[in-house]
C-alpha angles and dihedrals in degrees: 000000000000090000105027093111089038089059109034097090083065104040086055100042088057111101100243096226079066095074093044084046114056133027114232133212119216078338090186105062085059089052105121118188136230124189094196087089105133124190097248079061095057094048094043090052115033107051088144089073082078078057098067117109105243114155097165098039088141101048081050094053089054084057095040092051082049093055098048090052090041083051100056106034103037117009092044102047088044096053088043084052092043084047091054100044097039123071111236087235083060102038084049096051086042088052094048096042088056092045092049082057090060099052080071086078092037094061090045096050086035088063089030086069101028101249087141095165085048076048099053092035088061098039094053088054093054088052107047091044089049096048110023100023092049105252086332098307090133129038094231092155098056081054087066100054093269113136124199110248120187124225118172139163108260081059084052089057101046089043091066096036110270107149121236093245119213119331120265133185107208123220101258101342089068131205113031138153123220086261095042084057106056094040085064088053082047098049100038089051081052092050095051095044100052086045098205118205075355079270088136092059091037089052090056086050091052113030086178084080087060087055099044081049094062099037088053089049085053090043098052093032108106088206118125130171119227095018112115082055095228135139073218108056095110089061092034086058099042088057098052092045087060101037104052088038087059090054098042086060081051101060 
């Protein structure tokens, strides 16, 4: 979801026939990105964003509306506070220590789908932050020409079919889809079993760590509400969520 606003001038602009056509490898490392992109253009396009499977579109706009206000008046303002304390060489080593945690999920849907290069690549990351990168502090891995890669399991489950589901906008966490849910119930449990660096029973000791977490996901999400500037932007959102979920099964 990082990228999703990052990414959507060129997901629109994609004539929708592309995706049925061709197969992609590793499609979101080639995305190239315009920002021309009008609004004539979006509703022009991208007709099958009427297509998307959204029952409870009103009860998501509610949320959607929440989240915007809660953004604004609440997340934002935190995370400009938490900018201005807290020097950029600690909020990076917090954000990578918190990054090398979730390659834990990505090792276990990596070898869920049998992807066991995209296995050994994560796992090789998670071992050389923790060791040598002190619990994740330091991206040594990336260093080494090791790139993070993502695998969760909502991506498990559309890589071996499983639908999307209707569309859901989540209080707080944002777009979602019925699958992509419960893949993050999944992946968090996952997280919390397997214990990594004992950061999941730390963190119940010292709920303080729960609330520096969210605060860094805010802090390193490129979302923001009201930013594409659209009467549209529920539906512009909802597009791109699905969209780029769909390619990142793909890859």
């Amino acid at each position: 979801m990082n990228r999703l606003l990052l990414a959507s001038a060129l997901l629109l602009a994609l004539p929708l026939a592309s995706a049925q056509q061709y197969e992609f490898t590793r499609p979101l490392e080639r995305l190239t990105f315009s920002d021309e992109l009008e609004q004539y253009q979006f509703e022009r396009a991208t007709l099958g964003a009427l297509k998307v499977s959204d029952p409870l579109e009103q009860l998501n706009r509610r949320i959607y509306h929440f989240n915007y206000k809660f953004d604004q008046h609440v997340f934002l303002p935190t995370v400009r506070t938490y900018r201005k304390v807290t020097p950029r060489p600690l909020r990076s080593g917090i954000s990578n220590a918190y990054a090398n945690l979730k390659e834990v999920p990505t090792i276990a849907n990596s070898l869920l789908q049998l992807k066991g290069k995209r296995a050994m690549h994560s796992t090789a990351r998670l071992l050389f932050n923790s060791i040598f990168g002190v619990a994740g502090l330091w991206d040594v891995a990336s260093k080494m020409g090791l790139e993070p890669v993502k695998e969760d399991f909502g991506q498990t489950l559309g890589h071996y079919g499983v639908p999307p589901g209707p569309y859901l906008m989540l209080p707080f966490l944002g777009p979602s889809s019925l699958r992509d849910t419960g893949g993050l119930v999944t992946d968090f449990l996952l997280e919390r079993d397997i214990n990594w660096l004992d950061y999941p029973e730390t963190s119940r000791r010292q709920p303080a760590l729960y609330g520096l977490e969210v605060i860094d996901t805010r802090h390193t999400t490129e979302l923001r509400y009201g930013q594409l500037n659209s009467p549209f932007e529920y539906e512009k959102i909802r597009y791109i969520y699905i969209k780029a979920r769909e390619l990142q099964i793909r890859d």
